[in-house]
Residue, then its C-alpha position, 0 to 999 in steps of 0.5 A: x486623157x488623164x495620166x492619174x487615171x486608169x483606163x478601161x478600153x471597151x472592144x465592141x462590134x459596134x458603137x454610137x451612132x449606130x443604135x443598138x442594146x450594147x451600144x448604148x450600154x457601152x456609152x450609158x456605162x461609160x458616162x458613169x465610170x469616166x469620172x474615176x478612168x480613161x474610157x477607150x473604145x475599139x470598134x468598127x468603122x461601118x458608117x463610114x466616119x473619123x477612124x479615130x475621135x473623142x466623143x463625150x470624153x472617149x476615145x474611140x477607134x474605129x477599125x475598117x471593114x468590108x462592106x459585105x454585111x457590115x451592118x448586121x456582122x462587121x468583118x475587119x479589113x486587115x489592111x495598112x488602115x487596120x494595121x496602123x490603128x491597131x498599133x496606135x492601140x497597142x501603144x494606148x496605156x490600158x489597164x482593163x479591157x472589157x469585151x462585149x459579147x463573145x462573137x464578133x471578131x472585135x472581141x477575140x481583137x480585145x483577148x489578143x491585145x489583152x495578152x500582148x499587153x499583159x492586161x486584165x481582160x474581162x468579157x461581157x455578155x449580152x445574150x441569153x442563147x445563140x443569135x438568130x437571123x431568122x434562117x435555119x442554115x445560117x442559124x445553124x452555121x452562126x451556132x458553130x461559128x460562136x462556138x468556136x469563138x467562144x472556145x478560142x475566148x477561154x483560152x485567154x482565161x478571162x472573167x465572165x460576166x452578164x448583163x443579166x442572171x439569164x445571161x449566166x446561165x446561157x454561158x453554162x452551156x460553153x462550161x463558163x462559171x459567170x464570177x458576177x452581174x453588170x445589169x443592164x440599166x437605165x439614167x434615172x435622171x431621165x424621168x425628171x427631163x422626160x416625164x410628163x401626165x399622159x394625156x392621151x385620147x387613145x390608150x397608146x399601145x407601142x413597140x420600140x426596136x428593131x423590126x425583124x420577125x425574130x423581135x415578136x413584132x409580127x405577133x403584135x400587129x397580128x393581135x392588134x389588129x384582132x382586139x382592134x375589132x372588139x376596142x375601138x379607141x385604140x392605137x399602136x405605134x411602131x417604132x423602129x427599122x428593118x428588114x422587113x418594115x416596108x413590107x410590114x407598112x404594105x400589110x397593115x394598113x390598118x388606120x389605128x397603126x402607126x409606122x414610125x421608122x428609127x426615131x431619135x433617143x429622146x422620141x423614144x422617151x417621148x414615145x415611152x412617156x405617151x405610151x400606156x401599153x408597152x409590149x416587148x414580144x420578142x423571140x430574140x436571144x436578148x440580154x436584158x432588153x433596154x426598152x423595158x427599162x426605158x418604158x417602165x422608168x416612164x410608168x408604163x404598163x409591160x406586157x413582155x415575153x420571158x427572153x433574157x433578164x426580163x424576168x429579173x425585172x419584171x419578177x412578180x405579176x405586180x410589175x407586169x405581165x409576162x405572155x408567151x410567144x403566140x397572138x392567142x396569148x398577146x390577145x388575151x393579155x391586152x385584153x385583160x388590161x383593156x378591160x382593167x384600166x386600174x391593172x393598168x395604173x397600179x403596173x406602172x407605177x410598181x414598175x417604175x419604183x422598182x427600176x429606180x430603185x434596182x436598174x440604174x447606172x450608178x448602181x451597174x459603175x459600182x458593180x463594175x469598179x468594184x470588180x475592176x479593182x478586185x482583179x486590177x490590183 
């Protein structure tokens, strides 16, 4: 690590390779502002690799936890493991320590070094209402639960800041003033290396991310198979994995559907390249959702649900469709494409002039180091 640099250490509850929105936030950003700071990473160890390596220029640490759990909420393992890398952390030159999301346990981690060390702490919010699993009970004990983290977290008197508008917004309801917005983004090179004509015999309709109910996945399946009846030429994929994939794969057989499982970074470029109808339907607390970016930078047409920021993207009919949480309302919406397959060009090509020119990295670091030096001097 460079000594005439500063450095920014990210406390995250997860990180690369495991694969999820926040994840790659970290990493996208990271990539941009490594040119200007030392980057640091503290996270959990849940795959079992190096507890501490550089990836790509970063450090990171990885901190144990218990098994129970470990993928979906990461409990620390505060044993003699725990307890040496955290020491090696608190000897880390640190200037500004940035946490993502407010309830994993990693996060109320980055306040207390923030104080030991005496350094800037910011907080970075990816949500846009309470995390949900899909049960009740464990809804409601989740709610109480990030409740009180997040009462513990201002105690720190940190910076606030969302990934989206409508992630700002969700922090009035813990009586937090956001000072700003660190957008959600996507590498604008990655047209230039992915991008090609589509040549599809079907018009490819698909679904990129986790497969659990909350995502809207079930409403999609269900409206496909339903227009599938009346247009016959054609098809979903699904991309992704989860809980109830196998069940999903028993339910829908349908010849039209394709299962693909967790597929790589560059098959989801791929997938988004091929795709001419990208359908986002979730139901879930989302920041600003990644695969919306990722598809329309590929000029693909969106129908998507109003979760999180993805009205800051999609933010006039010619940009996109936004469909309410039902099958009824998904049916009627790609239909109403099927029927108009020039709706179909004329959105992708408005949404991937808008995403250049809006949601890229470069324009996220900007916002990010200007913040940073505000408060840093």
């Amino acid at each position: 690590m460079k000594k005439n640099k500063k450095t920014i250490a990210f406390f995250n509850g997860f990180y690369i390779p495991h694969l999820g929105g926040v994840e790659r936030y970290t990493s996208n950003l990271s990539e941009q502002l490594k040119e200007n700071y030392n980057i640091i990473v503290v996270t959990t160890n849940d795959s079992n690799t190096k507890n501490i390596e550089v990836v790509d220029d970063v450090k990171v640490y990885r901190l144990p936890v218990y098994n129970l759990c470990k993928n979906r909420y990461p409990f620390l393992k505060k044993n003699k493991e725990y307890k040496e890398l955290l020491n090696k952390i608190l000897k880390e030159k640190i200037d500004f320590i940035i946490c993502n999301t407010r309830y994993y346990q990693t996060s109320i981690l980055g306040a207390k070094v923030a104080k030991e060390k005496n350094t800037k702490l910011f907080f970075l919010d990816h949500s846009s209402n309470h995390v949900t699993v899909g049960n009740k009970l464990l809804d409601r004990c989740g709610a109480i639960y990030e409740d009180y983290l997040t009462n513990k977290i201002k105690k720190y008197n940190p910076k606030f800041y969302g990934v989206s508008k409508k992630c700002n917004e969700w922090l009035k309801y813990f009586n937090i003033e956001a000072s700003g917005v660190f957008y959600n983004s996507i590498d604008d090179s990655v047209y230039k290396k992915f991008y090609k004509e589509k040549k599809n015999k079907k018009t490819k309709i698909s679904y990129i991310g986790r497969i659990i109910p909350e995502k809207g996945v079930i409403n999609l399946l269900d409206a496909f198979e339903e227009i599938n009846k009346k247009y016959k030429n054609i098809e979903l994929v699904i991309a992704g994995d989860g809980p109830i994939l196998k069940d999903l794969k028993e339910k829908y057989k349908n010849k039209n559907i394709t299962f693909l499982g967790k597929i790589g970074y560059e098959d989801v470029m791929k997938l988004c390249v091929e795709t001419d109808i990208f359908v986002h339907p979730s139901m879930y607390p989302e920041g600003l959702p990644t695969s919306i970016l990722e598809a329309g930078i590929m000029k693909t047409a969106i129908i998507a649900t109003d979760r999180g920021g993805t009205c800051e993207v999609i933010n006039d009919k010619k940009y996109g469709l936004i469909v309410e949480e039902n099958k009824e309302d998904l049916v009627d919406k790609l239909s109403y494409l099927l029927d108009n397959p020039d709706k179909i060009k004329e959105l992708k090509e408005n949404i991937h002039e808008r995403i250049i020119k809006n949601f890229t990295w470069k324009q996220t670091a900007k916002a990010v180091e200007k913040e940073l030096e505000k408060y840093g001097k």
